[in-house]
C-alpha positions in Angstrom: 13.0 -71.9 92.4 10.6 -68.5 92.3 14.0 -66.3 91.9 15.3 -68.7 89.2 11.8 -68.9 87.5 12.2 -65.2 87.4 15.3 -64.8 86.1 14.5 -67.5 83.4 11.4 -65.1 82.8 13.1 -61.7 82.4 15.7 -63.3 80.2 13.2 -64.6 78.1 11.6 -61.3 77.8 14.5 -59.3 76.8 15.3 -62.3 74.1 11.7 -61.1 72.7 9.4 -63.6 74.3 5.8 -62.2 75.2 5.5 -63.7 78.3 2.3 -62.3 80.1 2.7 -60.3 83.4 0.9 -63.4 85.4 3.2 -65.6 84.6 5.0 -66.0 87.5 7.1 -69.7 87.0 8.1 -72.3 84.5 5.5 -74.6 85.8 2.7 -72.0 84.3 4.4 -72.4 80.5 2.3 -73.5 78.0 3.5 -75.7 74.4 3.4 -72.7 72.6 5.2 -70.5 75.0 7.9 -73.5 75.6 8.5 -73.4 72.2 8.6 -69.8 71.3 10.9 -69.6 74.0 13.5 -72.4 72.7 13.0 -71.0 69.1 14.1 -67.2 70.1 16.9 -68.2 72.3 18.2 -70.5 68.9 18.0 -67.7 66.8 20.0 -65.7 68.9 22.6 -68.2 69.8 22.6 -69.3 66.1 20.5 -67.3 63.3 21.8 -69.7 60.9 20.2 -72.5 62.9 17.0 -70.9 64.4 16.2 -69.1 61.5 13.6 -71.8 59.5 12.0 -72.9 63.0 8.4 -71.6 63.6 7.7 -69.4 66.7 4.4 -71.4 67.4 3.4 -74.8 66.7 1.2 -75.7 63.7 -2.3 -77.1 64.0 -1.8 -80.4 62.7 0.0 -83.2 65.0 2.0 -85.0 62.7 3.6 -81.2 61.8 3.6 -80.8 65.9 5.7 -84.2 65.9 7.8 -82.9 63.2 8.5 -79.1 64.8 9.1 -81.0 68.4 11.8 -83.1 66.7 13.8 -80.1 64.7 13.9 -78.4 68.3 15.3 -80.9 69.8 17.9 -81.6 66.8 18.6 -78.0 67.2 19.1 -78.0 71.1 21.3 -80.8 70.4 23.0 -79.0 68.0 23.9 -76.0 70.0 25.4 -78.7 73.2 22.2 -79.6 75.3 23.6 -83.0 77.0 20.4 -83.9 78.5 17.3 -86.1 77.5 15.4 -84.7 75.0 12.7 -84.9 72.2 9.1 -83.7 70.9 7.8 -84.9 74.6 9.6 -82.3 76.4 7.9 -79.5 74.2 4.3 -81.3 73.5 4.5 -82.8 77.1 6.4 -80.5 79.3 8.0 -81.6 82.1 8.6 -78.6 84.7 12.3 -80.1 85.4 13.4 -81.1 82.2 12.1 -77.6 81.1 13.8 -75.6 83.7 17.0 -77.5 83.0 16.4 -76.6 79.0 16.2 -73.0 79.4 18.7 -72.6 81.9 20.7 -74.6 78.9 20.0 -71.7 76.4 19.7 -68.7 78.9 23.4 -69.3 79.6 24.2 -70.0 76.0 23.0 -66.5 75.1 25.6 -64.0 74.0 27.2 -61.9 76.7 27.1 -58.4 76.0 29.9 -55.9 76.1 29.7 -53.2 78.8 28.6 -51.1 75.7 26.3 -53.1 74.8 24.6 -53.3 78.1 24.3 -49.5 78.5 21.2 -49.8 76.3 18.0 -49.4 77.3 16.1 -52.6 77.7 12.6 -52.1 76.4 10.1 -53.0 73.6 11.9 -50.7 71.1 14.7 -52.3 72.2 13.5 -55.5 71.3 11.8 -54.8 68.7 15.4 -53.8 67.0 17.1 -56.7 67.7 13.9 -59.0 66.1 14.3 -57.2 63.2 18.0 -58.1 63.1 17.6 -60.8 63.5 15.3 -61.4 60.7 17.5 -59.8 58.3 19.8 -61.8 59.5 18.1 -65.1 59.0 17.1 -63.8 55.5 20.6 -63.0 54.7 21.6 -66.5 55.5 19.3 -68.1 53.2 19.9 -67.4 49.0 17.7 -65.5 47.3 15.1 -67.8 44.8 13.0 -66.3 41.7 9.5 -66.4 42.6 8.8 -69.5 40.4 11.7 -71.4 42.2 10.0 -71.0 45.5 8.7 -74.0 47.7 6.1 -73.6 50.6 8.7 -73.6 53.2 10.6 -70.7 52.0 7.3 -68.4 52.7 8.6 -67.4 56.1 12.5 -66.2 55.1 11.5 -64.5 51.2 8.7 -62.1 50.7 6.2 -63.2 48.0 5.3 -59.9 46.9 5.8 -58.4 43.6 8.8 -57.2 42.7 10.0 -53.4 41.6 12.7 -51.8 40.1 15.0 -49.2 42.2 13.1 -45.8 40.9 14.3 -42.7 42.7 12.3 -39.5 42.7 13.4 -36.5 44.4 12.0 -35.1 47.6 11.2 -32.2 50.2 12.0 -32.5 53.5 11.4 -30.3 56.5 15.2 -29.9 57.5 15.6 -27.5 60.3 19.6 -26.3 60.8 20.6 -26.0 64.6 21.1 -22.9 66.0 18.8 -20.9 63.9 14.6 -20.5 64.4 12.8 -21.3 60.9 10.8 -18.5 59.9 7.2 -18.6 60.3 6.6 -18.8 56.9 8.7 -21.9 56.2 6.7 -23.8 59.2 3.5 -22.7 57.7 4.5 -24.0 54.3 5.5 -27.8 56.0 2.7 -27.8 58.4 0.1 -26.8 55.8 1.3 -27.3 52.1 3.9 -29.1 51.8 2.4 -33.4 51.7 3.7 -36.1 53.4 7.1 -38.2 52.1 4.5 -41.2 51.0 2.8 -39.2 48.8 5.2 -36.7 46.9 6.7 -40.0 44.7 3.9 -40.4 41.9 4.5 -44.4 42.4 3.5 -46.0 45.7 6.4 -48.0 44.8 9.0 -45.9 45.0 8.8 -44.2 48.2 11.1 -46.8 49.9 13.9 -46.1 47.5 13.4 -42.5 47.3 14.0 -42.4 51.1 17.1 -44.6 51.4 18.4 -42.7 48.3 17.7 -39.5 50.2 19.3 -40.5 53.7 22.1 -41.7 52.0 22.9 -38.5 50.0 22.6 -36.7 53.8 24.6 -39.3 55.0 27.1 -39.3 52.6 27.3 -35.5 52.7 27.6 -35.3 56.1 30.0 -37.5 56.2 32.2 -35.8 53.5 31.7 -32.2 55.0 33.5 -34.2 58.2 36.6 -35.3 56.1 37.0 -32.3 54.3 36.7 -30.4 58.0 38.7 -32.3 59.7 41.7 -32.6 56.7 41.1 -28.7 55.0 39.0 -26.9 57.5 41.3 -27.2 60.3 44.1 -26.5 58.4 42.6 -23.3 57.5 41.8 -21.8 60.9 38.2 -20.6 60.3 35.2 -21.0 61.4 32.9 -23.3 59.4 30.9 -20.7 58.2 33.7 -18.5 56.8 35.1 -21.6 55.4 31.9 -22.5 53.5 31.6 -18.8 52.4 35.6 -19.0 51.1 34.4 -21.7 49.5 31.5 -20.4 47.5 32.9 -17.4 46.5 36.4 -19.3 45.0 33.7 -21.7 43.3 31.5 -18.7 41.7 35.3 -17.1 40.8 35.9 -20.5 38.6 32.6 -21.0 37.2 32.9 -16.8 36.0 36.6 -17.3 34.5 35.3 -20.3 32.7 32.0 -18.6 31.5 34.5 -15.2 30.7 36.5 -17.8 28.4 33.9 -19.0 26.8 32.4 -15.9 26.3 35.2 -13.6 25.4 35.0 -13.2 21.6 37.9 -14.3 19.0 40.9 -12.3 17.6 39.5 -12.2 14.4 36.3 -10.9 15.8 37.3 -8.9 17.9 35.7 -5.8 17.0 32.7 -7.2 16.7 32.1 -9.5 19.4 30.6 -8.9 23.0 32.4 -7.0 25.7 33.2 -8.6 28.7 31.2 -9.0 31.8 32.5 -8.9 34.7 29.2 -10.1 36.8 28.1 -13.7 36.4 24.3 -12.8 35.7 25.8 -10.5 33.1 27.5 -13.4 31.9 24.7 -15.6 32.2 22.7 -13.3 30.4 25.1 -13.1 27.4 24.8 -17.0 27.2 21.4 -16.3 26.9 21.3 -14.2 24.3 18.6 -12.2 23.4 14.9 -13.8 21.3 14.5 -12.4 18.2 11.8 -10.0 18.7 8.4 -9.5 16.5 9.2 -6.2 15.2 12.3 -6.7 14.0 12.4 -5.9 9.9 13.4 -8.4 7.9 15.4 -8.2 3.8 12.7 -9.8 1.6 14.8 -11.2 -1.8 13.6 -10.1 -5.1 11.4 -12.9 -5.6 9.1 -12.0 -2.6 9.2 -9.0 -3.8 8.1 -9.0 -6.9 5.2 -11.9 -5.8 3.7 -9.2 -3.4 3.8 -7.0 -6.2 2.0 -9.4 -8.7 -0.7 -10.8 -6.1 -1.4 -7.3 -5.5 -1.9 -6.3 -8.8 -4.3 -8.8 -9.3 -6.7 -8.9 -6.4 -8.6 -5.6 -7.8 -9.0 -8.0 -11.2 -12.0 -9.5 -9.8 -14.8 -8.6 -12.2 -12.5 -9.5 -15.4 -14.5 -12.2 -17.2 -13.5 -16.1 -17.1 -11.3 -16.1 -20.2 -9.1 -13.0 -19.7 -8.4 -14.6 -15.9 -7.0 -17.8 -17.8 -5.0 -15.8 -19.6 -3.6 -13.7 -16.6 -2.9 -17.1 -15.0 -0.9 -18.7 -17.5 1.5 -15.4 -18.1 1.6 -15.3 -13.8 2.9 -18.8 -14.5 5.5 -18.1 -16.8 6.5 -15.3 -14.6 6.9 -17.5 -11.7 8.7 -20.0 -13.6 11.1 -17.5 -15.0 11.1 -15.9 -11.7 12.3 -19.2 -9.8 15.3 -19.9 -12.7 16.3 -16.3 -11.6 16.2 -17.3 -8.1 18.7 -20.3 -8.2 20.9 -18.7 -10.3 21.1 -15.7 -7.5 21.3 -18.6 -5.3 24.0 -20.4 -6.8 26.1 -16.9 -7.2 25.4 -16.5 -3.6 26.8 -19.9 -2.9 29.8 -18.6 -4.9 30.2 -15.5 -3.6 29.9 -17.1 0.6 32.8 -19.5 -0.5 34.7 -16.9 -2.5 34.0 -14.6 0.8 35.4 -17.1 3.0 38.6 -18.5 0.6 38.8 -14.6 1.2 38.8 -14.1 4.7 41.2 -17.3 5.2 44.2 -15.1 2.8 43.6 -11.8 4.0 43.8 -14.0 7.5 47.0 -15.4 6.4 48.2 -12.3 4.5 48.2 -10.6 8.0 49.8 -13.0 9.7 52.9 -12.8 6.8 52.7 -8.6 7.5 53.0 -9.5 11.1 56.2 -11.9 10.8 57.6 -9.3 8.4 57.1 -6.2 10.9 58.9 -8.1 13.4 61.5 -9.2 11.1 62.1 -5.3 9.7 61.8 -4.2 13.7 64.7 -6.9 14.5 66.8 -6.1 11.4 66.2 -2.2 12.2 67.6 -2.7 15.7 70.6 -5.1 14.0 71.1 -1.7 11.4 71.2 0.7 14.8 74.1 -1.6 16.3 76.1 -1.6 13.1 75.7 2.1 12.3 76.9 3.1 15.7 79.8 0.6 15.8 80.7 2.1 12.5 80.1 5.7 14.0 82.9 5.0 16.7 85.4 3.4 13.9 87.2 6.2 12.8 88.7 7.0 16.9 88.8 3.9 17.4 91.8 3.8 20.0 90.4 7.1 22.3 87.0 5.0 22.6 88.5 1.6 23.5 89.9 3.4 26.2 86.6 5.1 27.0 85.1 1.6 26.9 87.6 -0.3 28.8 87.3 2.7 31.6 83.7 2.2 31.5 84.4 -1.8 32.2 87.0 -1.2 34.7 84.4 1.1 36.9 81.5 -0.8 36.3 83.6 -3.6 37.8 84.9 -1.6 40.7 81.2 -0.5 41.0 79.9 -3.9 41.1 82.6 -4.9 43.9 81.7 -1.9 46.0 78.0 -2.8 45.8 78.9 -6.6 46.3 80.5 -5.4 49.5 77.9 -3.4 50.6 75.5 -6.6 49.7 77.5 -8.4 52.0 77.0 -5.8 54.7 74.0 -6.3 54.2 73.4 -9.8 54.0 74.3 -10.8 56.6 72.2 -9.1 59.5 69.3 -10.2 56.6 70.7 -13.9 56.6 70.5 -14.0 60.4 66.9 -12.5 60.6 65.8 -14.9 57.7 67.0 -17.7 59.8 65.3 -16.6 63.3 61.9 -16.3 61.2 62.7 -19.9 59.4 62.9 -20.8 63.6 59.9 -19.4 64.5 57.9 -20.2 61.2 59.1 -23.9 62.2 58.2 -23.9 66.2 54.9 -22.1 64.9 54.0 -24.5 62.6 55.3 -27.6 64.8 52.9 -26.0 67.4 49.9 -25.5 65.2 50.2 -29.4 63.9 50.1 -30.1 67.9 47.4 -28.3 68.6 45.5 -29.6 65.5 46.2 -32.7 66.6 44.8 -32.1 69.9 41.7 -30.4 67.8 41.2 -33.7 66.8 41.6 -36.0 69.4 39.2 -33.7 71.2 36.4 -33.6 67.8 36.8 -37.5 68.2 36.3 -37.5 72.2 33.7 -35.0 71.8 31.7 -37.1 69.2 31.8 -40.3 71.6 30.8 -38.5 74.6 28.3 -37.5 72.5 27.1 -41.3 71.3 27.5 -41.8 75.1 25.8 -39.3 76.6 22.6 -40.0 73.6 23.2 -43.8 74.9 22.9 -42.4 78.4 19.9 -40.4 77.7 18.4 -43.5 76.3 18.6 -45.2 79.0 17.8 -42.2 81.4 14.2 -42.2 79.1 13.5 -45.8 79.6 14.5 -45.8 83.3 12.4 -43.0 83.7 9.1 -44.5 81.9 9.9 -48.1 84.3 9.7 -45.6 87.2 6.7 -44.5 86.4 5.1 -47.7 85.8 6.3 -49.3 89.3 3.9 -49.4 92.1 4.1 -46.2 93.4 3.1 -47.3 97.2 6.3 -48.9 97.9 9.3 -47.2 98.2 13.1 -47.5 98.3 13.4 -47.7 102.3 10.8 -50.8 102.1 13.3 -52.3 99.7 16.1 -51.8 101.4 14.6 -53.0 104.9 13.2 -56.2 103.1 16.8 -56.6 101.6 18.7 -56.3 105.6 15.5 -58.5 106.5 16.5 -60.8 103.9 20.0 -60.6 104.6 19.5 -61.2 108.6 17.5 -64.1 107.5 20.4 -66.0 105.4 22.8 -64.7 108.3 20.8 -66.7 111.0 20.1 -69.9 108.7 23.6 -70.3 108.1 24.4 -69.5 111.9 21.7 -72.5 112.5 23.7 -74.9 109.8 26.5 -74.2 111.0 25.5 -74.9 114.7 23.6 -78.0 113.6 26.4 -79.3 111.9 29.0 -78.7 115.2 26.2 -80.2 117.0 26.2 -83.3 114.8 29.8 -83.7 114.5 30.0 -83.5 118.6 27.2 -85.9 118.6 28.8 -88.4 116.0 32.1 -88.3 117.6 30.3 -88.7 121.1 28.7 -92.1 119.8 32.1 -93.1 118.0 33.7 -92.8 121.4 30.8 -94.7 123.6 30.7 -97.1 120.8 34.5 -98.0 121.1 34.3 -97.8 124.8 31.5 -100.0 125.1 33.1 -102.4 122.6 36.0 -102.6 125.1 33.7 -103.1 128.1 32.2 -105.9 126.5 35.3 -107.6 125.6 37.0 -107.1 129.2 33.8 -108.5 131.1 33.1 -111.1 128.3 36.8 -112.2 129.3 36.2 -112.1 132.8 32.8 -113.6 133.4 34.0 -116.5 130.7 37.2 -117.3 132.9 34.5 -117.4 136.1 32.2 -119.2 134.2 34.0 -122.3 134.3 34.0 -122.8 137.8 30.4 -121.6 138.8 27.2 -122.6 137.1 25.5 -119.2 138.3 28.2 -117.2 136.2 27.6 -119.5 133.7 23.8 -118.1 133.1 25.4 -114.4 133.8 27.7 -114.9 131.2 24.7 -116.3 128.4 22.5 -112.9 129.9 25.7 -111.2 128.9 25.6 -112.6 125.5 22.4 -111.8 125.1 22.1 -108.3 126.0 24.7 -107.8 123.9 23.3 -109.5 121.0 19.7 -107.2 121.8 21.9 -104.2 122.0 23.1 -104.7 118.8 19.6 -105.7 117.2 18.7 -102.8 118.5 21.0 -100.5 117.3 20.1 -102.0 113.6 16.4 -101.3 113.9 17.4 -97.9 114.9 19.7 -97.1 112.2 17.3 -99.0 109.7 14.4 -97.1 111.1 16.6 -94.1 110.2 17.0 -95.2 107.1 13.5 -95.9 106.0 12.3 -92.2 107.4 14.9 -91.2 104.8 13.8 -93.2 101.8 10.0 -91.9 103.3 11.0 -88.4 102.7 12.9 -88.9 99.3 9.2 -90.8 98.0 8.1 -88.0 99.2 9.8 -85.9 97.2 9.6 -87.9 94.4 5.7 -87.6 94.4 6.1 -83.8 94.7 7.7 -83.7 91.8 5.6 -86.0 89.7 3.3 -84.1 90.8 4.9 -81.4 89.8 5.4 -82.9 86.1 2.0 -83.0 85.6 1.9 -86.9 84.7 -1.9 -87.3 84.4 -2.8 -84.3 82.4 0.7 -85.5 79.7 -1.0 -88.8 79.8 -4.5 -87.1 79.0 -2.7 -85.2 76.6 -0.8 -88.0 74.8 -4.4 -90.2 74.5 -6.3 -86.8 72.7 -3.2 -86.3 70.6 -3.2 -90.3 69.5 -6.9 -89.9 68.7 -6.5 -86.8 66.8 -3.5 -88.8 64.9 -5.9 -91.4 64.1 -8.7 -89.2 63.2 -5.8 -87.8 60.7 -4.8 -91.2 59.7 -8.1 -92.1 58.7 -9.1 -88.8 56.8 -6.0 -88.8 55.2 -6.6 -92.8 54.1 -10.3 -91.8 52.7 -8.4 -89.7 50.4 -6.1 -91.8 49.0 -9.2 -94.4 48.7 -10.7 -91.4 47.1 -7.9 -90.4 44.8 
């Protein structure tokens, strides 16, 4: 049972049980380790089912009763067909235990052969507990925080809650291939703070970090598609294709910018000339801030204030009722002088829209003088036509036969250079064909070997998840290494393994002989038991014929009887004697293993646990008398 104690054990461990390294057997497990057992092997048979039962048990009995009773619903749930209830987890039984968590261990999930390439550690562990928490949490529906009931504390946080607020951040990103200058490591290592503290809410860190490793992620993953479907295609080299890239972008970002920026036809003189850089272009967006020394047209009303405030600023020693005086005339002036201005407004008004109704006809008037000059230009090419035809009219017959000779050897001149096309053509026909053939067979090939580009990218990328895996695994091998007993080594395992083997080899030798001998000895007695059967009934027929002649064969023939008869009895005491030496060593057993089951300390156990019940009974009845 020590090998199947320690199998139980390690599959307990990797399940996420902390099991202490001195525990050596199911017979040392405690309650609480019992039950956090049962409860992580439920949870990973069935999250669903193990998810709302407690890892440990709680301090109260009646809740003890109460957890012992859901873990044994939930065992029977899953398929256990055996006896079970809150005694087997309150008062363990080292059988009934056993039995139980072989049960579950073999109801675990087999993993795949990838699967099982991972290391097997704490980290390890750890990752699967918290997947299976999310799991569990995921199963159960989300409740507002006034909705929720004590039992839900476990499976829902009851924290505050916070909005989704992303703020950007800096990372330390180093690109392979290339050593970051020692400028850049001095600015992480020194200025540059930590990811918790650049978001200026405590709150917010957790989303600004998925939101950044998504973006990453998300890029990544697009610069991959686009690779694989453009890149490829392309036959660079990523960097050249990224360059291409940029510089066809900062192309279509300067003809848009040129667009915008290129003046209008009707402003054409006037407007800016065009850049052919895109800071120049940039810088023409811009435009340039109107600077403090530029002079500015003062109207006639400023004007003629500055000239009146500076008139009288040297009138400071005029006496009280002259200034009056001057005041009311600057008023007048003022008023008259603001009339003036709106009415130069106004005419200003005028003259903009008379300005611009303006603009619009002499816009339209040129646009007439344009469709006129190319109506003149078309009729003066119409007059040219007519005036030579009319020029040729009075010969008329000599130049028809001019123009029908000039028809009949532009005709033989377009034959002769049809033929010589066709001499041509030909050869040109046939090459265009044979580089059609090898555009094709070139381009068939390239798909191929793209193809095969691929399919290699895709092996390379899992034999690079492997050979991580692998590494993984080399890592946690190594550090198990290192914490084994360095004093034995691999050729004392080995010779305790032939020793062990020798060992089984000998024991069955012994079976086997001990069951040969048996059967030899069983058949022996079988075949003296049948031959002594027959002796006793040929004498017994013998000495019974003789026996009723003579009286002294007589007597021979009741010793007969009765050595028979004590043979027999004797043969039933041995075989009974047998027998009880049998049932002797199956008590025997039986007391080992009630010994073994720990009957005095459960009974102990079950009187402390009654007296705690009735302690609880009776504090719980002092409140109600209370209440």
């Amino acid at each position: 049972m020590e090998e199947v104690d320690k199998i139980l054990i390690h599959a307990l461990k990797q399940v996420g049980t902390e099991v202490s390294e001195e525990t050596g057997s199911v017979r040392q497990f405690s309650s609480e380790l019992i039950v956090e057992a049962v409860v992580r092997c439920v949870r990973v048979i069935d999250p669903g089912l193990g998810g709302a039962l407690p890892t440990s048990l709680p301090p109260g009995m009646s809740a003890r009763f109460r957890v012992g009773m859901s873990l044994a619903q939930a065992c029977q749930d899953i398929g256990y067909k055996g006896e079970i209830g809150y005694q087997t987890f309150l008062y363990s039984n080292e059988p009934e235990i056993r039995s139980l968590l072989m049960f579950l261990v073999e109801k675990l999930p087999r993993e795949s052969a990838e699967a099982s390439d991972q290391p097997q550690g704490k980290s390890a562990v750890l990752q699967r507990a918290i997947a299976a928490a999310i799991r569990a949490q995921l199963s159960v529906p989300w409740l507002p925080p006034n909705c929720r009931l004590p039992l839900h504390s476990q499976t829902q946080s009851p924290g505050a809650l916070h909005s989704f607020h992303v703020q950007p951040l800096s990372l330390a990103h180093c690109s392979p291939g290339k050593k970051p200058l020692k400028e850049v490591k001095d600015y992480h290592r020194d200025i540059l703070p930590p990811v918790t503290a650049q978001p200026s809410h405590h709150a917010s860190v957790v989303a600004s970090i998925l939101e950044q490793h998504t973006a990453e992620l998300s890029a990544a993953q697009e610069w991959d598609s686009e690779w694989n479907s453009q890149g490829l295609l392309s036959r660079l080299k990523p960097q050249e294709y990224r360059s291409r890239k940029l510089t066809r972008l900062r192309k279509r970002i300067e003809e848009q910018l040129r667009s915008a920026a290129l003046p209008s036809p009707e402003s054409a003189s006037g407007g800016p000339r065009p850049t052919g850089d895109l800071s120049e272009l940039l810088q023409a967006f811009r435009g340039s801030a109107p600077s403090d020394h530029t002079l500015t047209k003062g109207s006639h009303f400023t004007h003629t204030q500055k000239f009146t405030f500076t008139k009288t600023e040297p009138s400071t020693s005029i006496p009280f009722v002259h200034q009056s005086d001057s005041d009311v005339q600057l008023r007048q002036q003022e008023e008259q002088l603001s009339l003036q201005e709106q009415q130069l407004c106004s005419e200003v008004d005028q003259l903009t829209a008379d300005m611009k109704h303006m603009t619009v006809t002499h816009a339209q008037v040129l646009d007439e003088l344009k469709q006129r000059e190319l109506g003149n230009s078309e009729k003066e090419e119409k007059m040219q036509v007519k005036k030579k035809t009319i020029d040729l009219l009075p010969d008329s017959d000599d130049n028809l036969q001019k123009l029908k000779a000039l028809v009949e050897a532009s005709a033989k001149r377009v034959v002769h250079l049809a033929s010589q096309w066709e001499k041509h053509r030909a050869p040109l026909i046939d090459e265009h064909r044979r580089l059609k053939e090898i555009c094709s067979r070139q381009d068939l090939e390239s798909s191929q070997k793209l193809s095969e580009i691929k399919s290699v990218h895709d092996k390379i990328r899992v034999s690079t998840e492997e050979a991580k895996k692998k590494e993984e695994t080399y890592k946690q091998l190594v550090t198990e290494l290192e914490n084994l007993p360095q004093d034995a080594s691999r050729s004392a395992y080995t010779q305790r393994i032939l020793e062990i083997v020798s060992n089984i080899k000998k024991q069955k030798e012994e079976i086997t002989k001990i069951l040969s001998d048996t059967k030899d000895l069983q058949k022996e007695i079988n075949s003296l038991t049948g031959k002594l059967d027959r002796t006793f009934a040929v004498t017994d027929e013998l000495v019974f014929k003789d026996a009723k002649k003579d009286e002294s064969v007589r007597k021979s023939y009741k010793y007969l009887a009765a050595l028979h008869e004590n043979c027999n009895q004797l043969i039933q005491t041995i075989e009974y004697t047998g027998t009880i030496l049998r049932e002797i060593r199956d008590l025997e057993e039986q007391i080992e293993t009630e010994n073994g089951s720990k009957t005095v300390a459960n009974l102990e156990r079950i009187l402390s646990d009654y007296k705690a019940i009735r302690q609880e009974n009776s504090a719980l009845a002092a409140k109600v008398r209370e209440g």
